[in-house]
C-alpha positions as CSV (number, residue, x, y, z in Angstrom):
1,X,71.4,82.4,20.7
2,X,69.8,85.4,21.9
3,X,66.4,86.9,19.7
4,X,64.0,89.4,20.3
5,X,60.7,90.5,18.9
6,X,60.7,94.1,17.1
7,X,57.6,93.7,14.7
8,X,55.3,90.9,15.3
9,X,52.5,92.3,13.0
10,X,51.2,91.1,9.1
11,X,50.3,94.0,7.0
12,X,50.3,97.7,8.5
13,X,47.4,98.1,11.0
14,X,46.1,102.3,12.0
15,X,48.3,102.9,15.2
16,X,45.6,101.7,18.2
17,X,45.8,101.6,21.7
18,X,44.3,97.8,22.2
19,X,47.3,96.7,20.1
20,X,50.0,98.0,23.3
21,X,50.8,94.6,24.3
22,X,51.6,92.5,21.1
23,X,52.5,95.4,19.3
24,X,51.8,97.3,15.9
25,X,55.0,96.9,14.1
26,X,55.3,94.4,10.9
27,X,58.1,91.9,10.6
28,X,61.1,92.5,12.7
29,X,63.7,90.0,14.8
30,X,66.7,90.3,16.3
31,X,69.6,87.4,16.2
32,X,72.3,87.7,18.8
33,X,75.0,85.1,18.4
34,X,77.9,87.2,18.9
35,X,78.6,90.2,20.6
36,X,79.9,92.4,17.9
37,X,77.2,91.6,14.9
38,X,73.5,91.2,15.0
39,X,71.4,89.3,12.3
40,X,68.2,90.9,11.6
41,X,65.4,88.9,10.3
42,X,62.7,91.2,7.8
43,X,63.0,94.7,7.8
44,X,59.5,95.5,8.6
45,X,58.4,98.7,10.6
46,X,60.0,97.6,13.8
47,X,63.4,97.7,12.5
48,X,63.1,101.7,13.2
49,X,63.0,100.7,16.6
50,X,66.2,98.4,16.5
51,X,68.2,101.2,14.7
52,X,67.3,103.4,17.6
53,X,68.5,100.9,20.0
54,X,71.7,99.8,17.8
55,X,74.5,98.4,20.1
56,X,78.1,99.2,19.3
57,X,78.3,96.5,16.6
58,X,80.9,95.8,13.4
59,X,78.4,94.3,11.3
60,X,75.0,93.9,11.1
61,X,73.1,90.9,8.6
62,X,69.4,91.8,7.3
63,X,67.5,88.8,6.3
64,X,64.8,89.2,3.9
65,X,61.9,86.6,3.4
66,X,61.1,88.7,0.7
67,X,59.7,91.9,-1.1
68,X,56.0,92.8,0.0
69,X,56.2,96.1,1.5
70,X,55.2,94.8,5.4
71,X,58.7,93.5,5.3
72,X,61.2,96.2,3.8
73,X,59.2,99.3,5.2
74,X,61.1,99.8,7.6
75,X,64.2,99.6,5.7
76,X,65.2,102.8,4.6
77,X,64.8,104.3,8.5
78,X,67.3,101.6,10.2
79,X,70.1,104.2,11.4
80,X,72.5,101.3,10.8
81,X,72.2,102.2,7.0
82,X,73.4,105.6,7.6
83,X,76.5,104.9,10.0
84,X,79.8,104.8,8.1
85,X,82.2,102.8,10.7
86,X,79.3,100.0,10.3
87,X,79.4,97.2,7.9
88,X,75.8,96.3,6.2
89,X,74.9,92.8,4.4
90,X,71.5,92.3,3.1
91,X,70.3,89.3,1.9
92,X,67.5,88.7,0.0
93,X,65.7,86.1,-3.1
94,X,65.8,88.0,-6.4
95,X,63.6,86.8,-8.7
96,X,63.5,85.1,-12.6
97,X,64.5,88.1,-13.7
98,X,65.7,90.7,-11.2
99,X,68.6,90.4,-8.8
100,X,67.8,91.9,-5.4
101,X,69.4,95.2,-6.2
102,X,67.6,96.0,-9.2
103,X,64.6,94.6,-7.2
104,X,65.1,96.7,-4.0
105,X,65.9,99.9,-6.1
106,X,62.5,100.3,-7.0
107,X,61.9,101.1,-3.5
108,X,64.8,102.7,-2.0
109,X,65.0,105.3,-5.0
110,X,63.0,108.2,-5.8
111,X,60.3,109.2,-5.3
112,X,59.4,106.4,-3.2
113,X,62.4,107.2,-1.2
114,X,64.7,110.1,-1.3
115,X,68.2,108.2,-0.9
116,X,69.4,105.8,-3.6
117,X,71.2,102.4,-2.1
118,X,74.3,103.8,-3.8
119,X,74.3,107.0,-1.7
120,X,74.2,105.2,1.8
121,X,77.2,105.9,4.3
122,X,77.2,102.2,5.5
123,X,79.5,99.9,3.8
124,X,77.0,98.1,1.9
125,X,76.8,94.8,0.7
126,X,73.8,93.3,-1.2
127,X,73.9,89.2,-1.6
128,X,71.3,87.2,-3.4
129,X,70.5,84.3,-0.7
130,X,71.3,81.3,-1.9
131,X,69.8,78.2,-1.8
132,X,71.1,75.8,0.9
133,X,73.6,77.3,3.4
134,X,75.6,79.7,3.8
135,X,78.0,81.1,6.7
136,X,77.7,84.0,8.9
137,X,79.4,85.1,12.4
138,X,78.6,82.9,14.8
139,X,75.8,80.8,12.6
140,X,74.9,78.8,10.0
141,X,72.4,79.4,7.6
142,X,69.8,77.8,5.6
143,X,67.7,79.1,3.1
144,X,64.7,77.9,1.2
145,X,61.9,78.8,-0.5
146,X,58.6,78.6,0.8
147,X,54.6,78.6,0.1
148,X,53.7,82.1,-0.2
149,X,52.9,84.6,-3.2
150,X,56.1,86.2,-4.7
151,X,59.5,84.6,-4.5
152,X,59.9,83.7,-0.7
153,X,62.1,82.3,1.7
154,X,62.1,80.7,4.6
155,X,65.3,80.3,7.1
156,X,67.1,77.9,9.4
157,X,69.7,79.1,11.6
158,X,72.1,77.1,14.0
159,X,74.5,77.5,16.4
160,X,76.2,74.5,17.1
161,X,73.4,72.0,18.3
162,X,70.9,75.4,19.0
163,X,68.9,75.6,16.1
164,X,66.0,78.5,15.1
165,X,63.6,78.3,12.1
166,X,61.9,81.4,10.7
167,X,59.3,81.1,8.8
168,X,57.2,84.4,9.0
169,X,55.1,84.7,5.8
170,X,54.4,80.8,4.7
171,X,50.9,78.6,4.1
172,X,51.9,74.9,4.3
173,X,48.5,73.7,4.2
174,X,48.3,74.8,0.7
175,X,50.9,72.9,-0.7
176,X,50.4,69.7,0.5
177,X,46.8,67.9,0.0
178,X,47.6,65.6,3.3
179,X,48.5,68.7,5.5
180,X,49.5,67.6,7.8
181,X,50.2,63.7,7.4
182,X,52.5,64.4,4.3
183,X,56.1,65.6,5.8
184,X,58.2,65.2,2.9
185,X,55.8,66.7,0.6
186,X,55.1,69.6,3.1
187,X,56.5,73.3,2.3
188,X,59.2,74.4,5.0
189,X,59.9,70.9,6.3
190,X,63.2,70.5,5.9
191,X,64.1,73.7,7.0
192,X,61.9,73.4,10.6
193,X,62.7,69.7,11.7
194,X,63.7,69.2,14.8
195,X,64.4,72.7,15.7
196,X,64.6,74.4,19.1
197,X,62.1,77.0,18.4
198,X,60.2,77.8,15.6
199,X,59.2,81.4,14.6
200,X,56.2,81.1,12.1
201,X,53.2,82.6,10.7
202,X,50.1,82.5,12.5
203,X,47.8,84.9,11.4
204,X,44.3,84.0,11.2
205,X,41.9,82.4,13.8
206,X,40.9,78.8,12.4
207,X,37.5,79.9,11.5
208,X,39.1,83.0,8.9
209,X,41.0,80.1,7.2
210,X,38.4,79.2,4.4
211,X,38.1,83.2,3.6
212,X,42.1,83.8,3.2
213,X,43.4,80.1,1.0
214,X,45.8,81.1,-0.9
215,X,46.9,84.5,0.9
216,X,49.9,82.7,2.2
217,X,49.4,82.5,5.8
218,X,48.4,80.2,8.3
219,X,45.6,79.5,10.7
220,X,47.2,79.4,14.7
221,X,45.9,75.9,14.0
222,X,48.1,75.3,10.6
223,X,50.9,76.6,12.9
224,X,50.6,74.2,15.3
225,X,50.2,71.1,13.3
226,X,53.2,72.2,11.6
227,X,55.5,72.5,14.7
228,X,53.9,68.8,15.3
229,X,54.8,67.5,12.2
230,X,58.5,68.8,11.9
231,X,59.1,68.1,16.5
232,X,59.9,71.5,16.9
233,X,60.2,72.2,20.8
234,X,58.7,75.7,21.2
235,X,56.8,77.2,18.4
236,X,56.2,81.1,18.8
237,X,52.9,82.6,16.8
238,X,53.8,85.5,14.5
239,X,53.0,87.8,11.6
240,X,49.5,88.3,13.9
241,X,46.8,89.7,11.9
242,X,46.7,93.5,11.6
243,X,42.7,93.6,13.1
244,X,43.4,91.4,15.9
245,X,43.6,93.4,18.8
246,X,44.8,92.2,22.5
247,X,42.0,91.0,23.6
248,X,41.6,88.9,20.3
249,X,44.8,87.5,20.5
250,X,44.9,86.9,24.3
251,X,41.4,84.5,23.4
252,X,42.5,83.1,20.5
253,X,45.7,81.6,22.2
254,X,44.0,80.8,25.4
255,X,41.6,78.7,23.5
256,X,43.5,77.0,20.6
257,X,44.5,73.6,21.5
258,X,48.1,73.3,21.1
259,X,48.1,69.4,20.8
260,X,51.0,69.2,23.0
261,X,53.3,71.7,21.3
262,X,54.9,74.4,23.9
263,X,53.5,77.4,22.0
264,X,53.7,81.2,22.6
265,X,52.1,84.4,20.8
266,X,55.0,86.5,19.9
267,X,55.1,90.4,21.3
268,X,57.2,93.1,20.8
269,X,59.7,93.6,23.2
270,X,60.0,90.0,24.0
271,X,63.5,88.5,24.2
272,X,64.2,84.8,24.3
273,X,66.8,82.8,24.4
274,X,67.1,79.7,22.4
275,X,68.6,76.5,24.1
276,X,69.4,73.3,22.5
277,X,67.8,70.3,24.5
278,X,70.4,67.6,23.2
């Protein structure tokens, strides 16, 4: 399994030149597992990168966490929407009382946008995720929801015995009162143990904690306790705070005490692969 980093960002920070190294585009990953489809996870602002870069592919699967705008902004500029020999799934939580469709129309009608769903060239396919797992080429996937504001989900994808957990937008600490001596009682768990790499949120230095509880995001800290609790084998910081520049981020990582965990800041640009140990 093949990924790479398009949007590594939280929220949308002013375009700045201290941010040229991690990058200043929100949510964006890339899943290679096969060579003639792609699985994109969030379509954040770095997916208008990806479209520009779009391989000869047959189908390509969007993964959505969920709604808030840092994660479907992007959306409406991924070329792959507007090419009509390409085959387009989207996945996404609806909600109590919207599917995703009606949910996603909102913003990908006018006058937020001037092209309706209905009027892409793609051959389009929208799926409400659901819960537990489902198949796609080349992977398995698990969905679940997790601790964060609005209906939101969390993934688990494996190829045979390689195994990847995204969990971009997602506050475990909140949810659990022994955080982080609780497993079974701790948001995301099931969906992160034991996995070869784990993709989650990691936006705030420790000391910002107290002034964001609730925001649905983790400390760098919070991260790394949760890769602990759950044995995951490489845990890669994400969703980095729009105000951090490089500098921030390069002391914030060199600093934080990673208890043992083999942990690396995500940047855009950077392609990984992920290898089973068993």
């Amino acid at each position: 399994m093949i990924i790479r980093f398009w949007g590594t960002r939280g929220s949308v920070p002013a375009a700045r030149p201290e941010m040229q190294r991690y990058g200043g585009n929100t949510s964006c990953v890339e899943v290679r597992a096969t060579d003639d489809s792609m699985v994109v996870l969030d379509a954040g602002t770095g997916i208008c990168a990806l479209g520009a870069a779009l391989p000869d592919l047959t189908r390509v699967d969007i993964l959505l966490s969920h709604l808030h705008i840092d994660h479907i902004l992007g959306l409406g500029f991924f070329a792959g929407l507007f090419r009509p020999d390409l085959e387009v799934h989207l996945w996404g939580p609806g909600s109590t009382v919207q599917p995703l469709r009606a949910r996603l129309t909102r913003y990908l009608s006018p006058p937020l946008f001037p092209v309706r769903l209905r009027d892409l060239p793609c051959e389009l396919t929208l799926h409400d995720v659901p819960l537990g797992t489902f198949e796609l080429p080349g992977l398995a996937v698990t969905a679940g929801f997790v601790c964060h504001p609005g209906p939101t989900l969390g993934y688990r994808l494996d190829e045979g015995n390689t195994t990847l957990a995204y969990l971009s937008d997602h506050e475990p600490a909140l949810g659990s009162r022994a955080f982080p001596e609780s497993p079974h009682w701790t948001s995301g768990f099931e969906l992160a143990a034991d996995v070869d790499m784990l993709i989650h949120d990691a936006q705030y230095a420790n000391v910002e904690y107290n002034d964001h509880v609730g925001w649905g995001h983790s400390a760098i800290g919070h991260a790394v306790a949760f890769a602990g609790l759950v044995h995951a084998r490489h845990l890669i910081g994400f969703h980095h705070d729009p105000w951090h520049d490089d500098d921030t981020l390069d002391s914030l990582y060199a600093t934080v005490n990673s208890a043992g965990v083999d942990l690396t800041p995500a940047r855009e640009g950077m392609t990984l692969t992920v290898a089973s140990t068993l």
